[in-house]
C-alpha positions in Angstrom: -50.9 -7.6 -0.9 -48.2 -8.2 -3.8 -47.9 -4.3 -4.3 -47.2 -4.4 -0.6 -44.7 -7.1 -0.7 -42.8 -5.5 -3.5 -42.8 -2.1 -1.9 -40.8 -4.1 1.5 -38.7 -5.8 -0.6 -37.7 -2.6 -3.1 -37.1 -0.6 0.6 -35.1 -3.2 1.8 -32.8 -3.5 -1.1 -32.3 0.1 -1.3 -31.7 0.2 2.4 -29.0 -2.6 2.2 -27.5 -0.9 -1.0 -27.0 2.8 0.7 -25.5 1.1 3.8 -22.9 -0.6 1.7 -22.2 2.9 -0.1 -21.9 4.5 2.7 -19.5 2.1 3.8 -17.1 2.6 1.1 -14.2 4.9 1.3 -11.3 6.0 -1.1 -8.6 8.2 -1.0 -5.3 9.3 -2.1 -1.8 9.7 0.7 1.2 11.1 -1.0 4.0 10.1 1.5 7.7 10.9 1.8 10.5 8.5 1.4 12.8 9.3 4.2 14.2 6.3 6.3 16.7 3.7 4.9 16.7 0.2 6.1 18.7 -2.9 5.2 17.4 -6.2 5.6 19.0 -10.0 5.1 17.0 -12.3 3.2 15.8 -14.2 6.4 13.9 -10.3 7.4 16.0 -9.6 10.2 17.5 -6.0 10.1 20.9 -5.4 8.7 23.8 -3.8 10.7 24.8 0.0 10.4 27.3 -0.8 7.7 24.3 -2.6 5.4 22.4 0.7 6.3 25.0 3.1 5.5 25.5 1.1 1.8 21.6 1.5 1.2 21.7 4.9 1.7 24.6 5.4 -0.3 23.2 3.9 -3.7 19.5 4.8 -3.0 20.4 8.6 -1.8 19.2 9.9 -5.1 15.2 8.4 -4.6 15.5 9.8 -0.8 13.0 12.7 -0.5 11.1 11.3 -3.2 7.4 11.0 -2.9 5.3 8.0 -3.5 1.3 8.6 -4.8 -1.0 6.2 -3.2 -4.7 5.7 -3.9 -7.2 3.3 -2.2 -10.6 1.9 -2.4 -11.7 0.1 0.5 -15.6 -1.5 0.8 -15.7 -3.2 4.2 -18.8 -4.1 3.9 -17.9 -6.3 0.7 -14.3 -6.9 1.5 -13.1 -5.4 -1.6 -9.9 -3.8 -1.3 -7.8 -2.1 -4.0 -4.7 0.3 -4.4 -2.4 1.7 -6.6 1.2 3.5 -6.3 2.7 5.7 -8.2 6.6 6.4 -8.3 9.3 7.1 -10.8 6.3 8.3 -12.9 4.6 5.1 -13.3 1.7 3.6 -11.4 2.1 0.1 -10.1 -0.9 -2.0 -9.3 -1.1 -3.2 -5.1 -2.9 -5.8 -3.8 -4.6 -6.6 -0.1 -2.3 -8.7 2.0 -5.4 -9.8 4.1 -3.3 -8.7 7.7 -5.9 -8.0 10.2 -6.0 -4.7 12.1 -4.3 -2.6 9.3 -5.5 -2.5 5.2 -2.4 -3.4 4.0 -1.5 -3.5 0.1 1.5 -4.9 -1.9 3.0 -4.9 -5.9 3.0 -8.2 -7.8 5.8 -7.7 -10.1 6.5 -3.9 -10.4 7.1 -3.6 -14.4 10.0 -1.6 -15.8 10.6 -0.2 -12.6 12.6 -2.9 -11.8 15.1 -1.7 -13.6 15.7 0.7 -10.9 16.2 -2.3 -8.9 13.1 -2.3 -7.1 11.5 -5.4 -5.9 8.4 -4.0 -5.0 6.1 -1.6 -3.3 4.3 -2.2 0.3 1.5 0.4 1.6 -0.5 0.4 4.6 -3.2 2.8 6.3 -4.8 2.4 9.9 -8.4 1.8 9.8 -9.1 5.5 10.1 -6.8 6.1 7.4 -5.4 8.7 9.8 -2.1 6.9 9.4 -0.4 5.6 6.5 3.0 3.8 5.6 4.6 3.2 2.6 7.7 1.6 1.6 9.6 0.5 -1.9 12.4 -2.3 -1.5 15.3 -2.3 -3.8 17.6 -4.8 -4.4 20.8 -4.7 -3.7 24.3 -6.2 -4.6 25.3 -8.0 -1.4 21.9 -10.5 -1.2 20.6 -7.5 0.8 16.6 -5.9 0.3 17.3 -2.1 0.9 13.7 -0.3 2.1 13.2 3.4 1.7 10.2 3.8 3.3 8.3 7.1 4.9 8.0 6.3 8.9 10.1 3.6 10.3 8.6 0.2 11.6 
């Protein structure tokens, strides 16, 4: 009876490990910077002119692509992500917001001194759609946002 009992137990484990693998997705979304936005520090959205001053001192990073790669285990909740821009890879972290894996940059190293604040990235659970955005900051106590589709 203990050989029997073992045998369950060993099945069961194995079972509950492969559903958790298969469970588990990663992947890697290269996405295009191509819309400017200007923000005031309370969020709301900036006026044309705020826009227009964005574009003028981020123009040169327009175009410019931004690397993402994500591990996501729903089964475990453990969520991870990295971006990589300007040739370095920045560390992201899950924001928790339901309905969407979202991912965010705790400090974004020497990049900031490109003035950027930090890097935001988000994929639909299908991962058939993906956003992702770096803020800069800028000279008149606005965020500037070059970001790959608009919100």
């Amino acid at each position: 009876m203990g050989l029997l009992r073992m045998l369950v137990v060993c099945f069961l484990l194995f079972s509950a490990a492969f559903a958790v693998a298969n469970n588990e997705f990663s992947g890697d979304k290269t996405l295009r910077l191509t819309y400017v936005t200007a923000y005031y520090p309370n969020g709301s959205i900036g006026d044309q002119k705020q826009i227009e001053a964005c574009n003028n001192k981020f123009k040169r990073l327009l175009k410019d692509n931004v690397l993402f790669h994500y591990e996501i285990h729903p089964t475990t909740l453990f969520e991870t992500a990295t971006a990589t821009f300007a040739g370095r890879k920045i560390q992201l972290y899950p924001l928790g917001i339901t309905g969407k894996y979202y991912f965010m940059s705790d400090g974004v190293g020497d990049l900031g001194l490109l003035h950027i604040k930090n890097i935001i990235f988000s994929i639909s659970k299908d991962t058939a759609s993906a956003r992702g955005s770096v803020s800069f900051h800028n000279d008149n106590n606005m965020t500037c946002e070059l970001s790959s589709q608009p919100y």
